[in-house]
Short mmCIF file of the C-alpha atoms (twelve columns), coordinates in Angstrom:
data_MODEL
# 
_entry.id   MODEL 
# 
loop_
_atom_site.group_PDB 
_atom_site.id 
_atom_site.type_symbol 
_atom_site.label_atom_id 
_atom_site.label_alt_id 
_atom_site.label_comp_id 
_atom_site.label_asym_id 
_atom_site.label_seq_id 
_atom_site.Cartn_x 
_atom_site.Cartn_y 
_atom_site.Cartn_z 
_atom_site.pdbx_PDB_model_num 
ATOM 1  C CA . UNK A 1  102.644 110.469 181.444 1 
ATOM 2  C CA . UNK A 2  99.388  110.976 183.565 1 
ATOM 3  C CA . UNK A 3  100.063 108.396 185.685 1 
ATOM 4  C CA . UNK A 4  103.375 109.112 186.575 1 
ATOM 5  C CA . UNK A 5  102.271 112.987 187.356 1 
ATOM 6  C CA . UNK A 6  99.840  111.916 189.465 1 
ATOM 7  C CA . UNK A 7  101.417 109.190 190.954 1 
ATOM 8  C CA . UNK A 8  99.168  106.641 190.827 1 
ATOM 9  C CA . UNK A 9  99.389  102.740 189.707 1 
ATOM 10 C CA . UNK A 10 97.705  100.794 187.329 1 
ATOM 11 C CA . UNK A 11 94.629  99.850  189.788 1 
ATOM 12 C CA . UNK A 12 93.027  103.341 189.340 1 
ATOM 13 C CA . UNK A 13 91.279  103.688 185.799 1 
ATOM 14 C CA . UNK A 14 92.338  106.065 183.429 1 
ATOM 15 C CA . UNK A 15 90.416  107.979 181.664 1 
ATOM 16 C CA . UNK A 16 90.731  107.692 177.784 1 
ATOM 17 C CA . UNK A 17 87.505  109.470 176.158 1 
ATOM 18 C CA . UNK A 18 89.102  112.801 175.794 1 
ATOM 19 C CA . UNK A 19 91.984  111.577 173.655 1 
ATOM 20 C CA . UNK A 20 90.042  109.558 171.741 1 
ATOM 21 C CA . UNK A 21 87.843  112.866 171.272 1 
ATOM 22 C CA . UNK A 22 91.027  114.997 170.513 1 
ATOM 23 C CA . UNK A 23 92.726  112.634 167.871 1 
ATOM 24 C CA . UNK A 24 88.912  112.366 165.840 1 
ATOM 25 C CA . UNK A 25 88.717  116.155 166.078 1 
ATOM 26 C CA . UNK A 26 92.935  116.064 164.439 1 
ATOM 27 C CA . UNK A 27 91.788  113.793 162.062 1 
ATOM 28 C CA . UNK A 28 88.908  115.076 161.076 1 
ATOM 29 C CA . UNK A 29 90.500  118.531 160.500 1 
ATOM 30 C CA . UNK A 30 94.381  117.475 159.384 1 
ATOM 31 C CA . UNK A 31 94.157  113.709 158.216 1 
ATOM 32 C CA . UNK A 32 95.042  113.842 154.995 1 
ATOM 33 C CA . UNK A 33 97.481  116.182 155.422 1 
ATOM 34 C CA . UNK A 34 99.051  113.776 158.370 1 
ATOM 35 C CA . UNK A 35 98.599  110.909 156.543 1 
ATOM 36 C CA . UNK A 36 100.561 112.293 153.428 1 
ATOM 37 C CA . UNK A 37 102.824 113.139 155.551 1 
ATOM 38 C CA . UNK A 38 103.200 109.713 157.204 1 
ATOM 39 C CA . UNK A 39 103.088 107.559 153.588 1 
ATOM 40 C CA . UNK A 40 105.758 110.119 152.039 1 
ATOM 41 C CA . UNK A 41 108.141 110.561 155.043 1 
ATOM 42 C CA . UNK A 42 108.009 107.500 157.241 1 
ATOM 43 C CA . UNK A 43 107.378 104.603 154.398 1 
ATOM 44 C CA . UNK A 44 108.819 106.541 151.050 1 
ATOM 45 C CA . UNK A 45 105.715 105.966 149.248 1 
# 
């Protein structure tokens, strides 16, 4: 999605660190709620 809003092509790097950040803060905070979620809805477990 960012690349396409900023136009750009794979040669430039893209920075990942803050959504790596973002999705440990998530699971930090929500994960076993999401991963009920996940085993109950997604694989019927």
């Amino acid at each position: 999605v960012q690349l396409r809003l900023q136009k750009q092509g794979i040669e430039k790097a893209f920075p990942f660190g803050p959504y790596l950040a973002i999705a440990g803060w998530v699971s930090l905070i929500r994960g076993d709620q999401i991963l009920s979620w996940y085993f109950t809805s997604i694989l019927g477990v």
